[in-house]
N, C-alpha and C positions, 0 to 999 in steps of 0.2 A: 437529525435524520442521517448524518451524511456516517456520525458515529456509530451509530448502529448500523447499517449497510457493513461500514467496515467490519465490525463485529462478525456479522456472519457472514461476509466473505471470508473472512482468518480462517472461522472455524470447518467452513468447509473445504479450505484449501489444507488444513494438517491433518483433515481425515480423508480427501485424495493424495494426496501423493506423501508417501512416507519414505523414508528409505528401507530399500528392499535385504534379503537375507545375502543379495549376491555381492556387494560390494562390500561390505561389514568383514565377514569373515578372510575375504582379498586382503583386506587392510590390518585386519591383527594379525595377518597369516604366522605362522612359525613352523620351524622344520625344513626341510629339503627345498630350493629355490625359489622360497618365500622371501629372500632380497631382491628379485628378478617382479616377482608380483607385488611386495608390497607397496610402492610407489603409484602405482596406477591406481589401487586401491584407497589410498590416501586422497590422490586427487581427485576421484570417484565422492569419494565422501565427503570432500572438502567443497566439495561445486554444489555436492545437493546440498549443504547444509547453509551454505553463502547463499545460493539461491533461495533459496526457503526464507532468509531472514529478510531477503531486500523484498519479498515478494509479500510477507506477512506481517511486516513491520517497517521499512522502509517506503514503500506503494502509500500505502494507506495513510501514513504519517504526511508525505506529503501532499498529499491528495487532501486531508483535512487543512492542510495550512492555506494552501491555493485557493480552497471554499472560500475559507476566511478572510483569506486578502482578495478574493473579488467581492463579496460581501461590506468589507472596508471600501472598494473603491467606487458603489453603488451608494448614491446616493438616498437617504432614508426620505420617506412620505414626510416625513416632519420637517426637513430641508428641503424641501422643493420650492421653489419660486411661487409666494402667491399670487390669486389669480387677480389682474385688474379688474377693481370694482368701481363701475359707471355711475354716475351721478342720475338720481331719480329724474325721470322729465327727458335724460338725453337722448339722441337721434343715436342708433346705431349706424 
């Protein structure tokens, strides 16, 4: 379950938020004071794109790990302490 949740939370989060037309063209700029611009443009691009990964891939990855190891640390129905069985006849 927890894998498919992640699933389509990715997929909804790369079709909100994408990178926009205004930072892209900052960052390839050329011509007249496009060395003044391109660095901001760069770093513009470089946060969404870092961002995007730890939030679509990184989140999620650990988030299934985490399931996992409390799932490990839960003990299963089959380990559980059986129950004391009373001898027929006895007084409770």
């Amino acid at each position: 379950m927890a894998q498919t949740l992640s699933r389509g939370v990715a997929h909804d989060e790369v079709r909100g938020a994408r990178i926009d037309d205004g930072p892209v063209p900052i960052a390839l700029a050329v011509g007249a004071g496009a060395e003044a611009r391109r660095p901001l443009g760069l770093a513009v691009v470089g946060g969404l794109v870092i961002s995007q990964f730890v939030t679509l891939y990184l989140t999620p990855v650990f988030y299934l790990y985490m399931d996992s190891f409390q799932q490990w640390l839960e003990p299963s129905p089959a380990v559980a302490a059986p129950a004391v069985a009373t001898a027929p006849g006895a007084a409770d």
